[in-house]
C-alpha positions in Angstrom: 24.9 53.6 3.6 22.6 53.1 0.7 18.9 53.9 1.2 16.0 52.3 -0.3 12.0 53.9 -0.2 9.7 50.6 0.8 5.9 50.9 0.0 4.0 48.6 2.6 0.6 48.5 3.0 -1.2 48.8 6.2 -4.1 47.6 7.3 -6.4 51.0 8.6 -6.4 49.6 12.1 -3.1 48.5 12.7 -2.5 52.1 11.0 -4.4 53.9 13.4 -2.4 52.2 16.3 0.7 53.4 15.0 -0.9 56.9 14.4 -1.6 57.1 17.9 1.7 56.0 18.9 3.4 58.6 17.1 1.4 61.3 18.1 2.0 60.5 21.6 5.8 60.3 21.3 6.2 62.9 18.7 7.5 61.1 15.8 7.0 60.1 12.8 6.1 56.7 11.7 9.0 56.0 10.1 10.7 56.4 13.1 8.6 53.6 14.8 8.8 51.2 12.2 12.5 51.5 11.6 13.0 51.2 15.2 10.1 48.0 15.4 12.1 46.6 13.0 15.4 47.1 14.4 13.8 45.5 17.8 12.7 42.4 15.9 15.5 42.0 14.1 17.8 41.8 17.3 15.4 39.8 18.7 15.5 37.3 16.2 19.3 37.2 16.0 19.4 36.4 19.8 17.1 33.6 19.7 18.9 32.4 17.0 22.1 32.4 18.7 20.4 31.1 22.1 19.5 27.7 20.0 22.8 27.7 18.1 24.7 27.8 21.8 21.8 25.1 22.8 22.5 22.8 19.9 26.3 23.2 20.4 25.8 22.1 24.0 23.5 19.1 23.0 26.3 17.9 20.5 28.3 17.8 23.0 26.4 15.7 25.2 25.1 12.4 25.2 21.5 13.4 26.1 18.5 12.5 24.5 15.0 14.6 24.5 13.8 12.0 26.8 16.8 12.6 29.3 16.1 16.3 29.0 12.3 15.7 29.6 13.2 13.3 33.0 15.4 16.4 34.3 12.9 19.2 33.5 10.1 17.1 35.5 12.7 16.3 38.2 13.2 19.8 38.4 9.5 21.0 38.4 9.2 18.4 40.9 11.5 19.8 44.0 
């Protein structure tokens, strides 16, 4: 896999944060901020999928954002 250097600057305190972060888990920022990354990443791609599944269900459906609206307060209301 190819490997490209990326220069991003920090600002000091968000710097210092990480500093302390690695010190304490003995590594080295890259490490963290590939592995942040990585996490967000993922993250993202799940919530994406979680809305894709969400909009496949609602084109299935004959609801409207009112109907959904009625049912969550129905719901909230047991």
């Amino acid at each position: 896999m190819a490997v490209s250097t990326v220069k991003i600057p920090f600002q000091e305190d968000l710097l210092q944060q990480i500093d302390l972060v690695v010190m304490r888990e003995y590594r080295s920022r890259v490490d963290l901020i590939l592995e942040a990354t990585k996490i967000h990443l993922s993250r993202k791609r799940n919530w994406q999928e979680i809305f894709s599944l969400g909009d496949k269900i609602a084109s299935k459906s004959n609801f409207s954002e009112n109907d959904v609206m009625k049912e969550i307060k129905a719901h909230r209301n047991k």
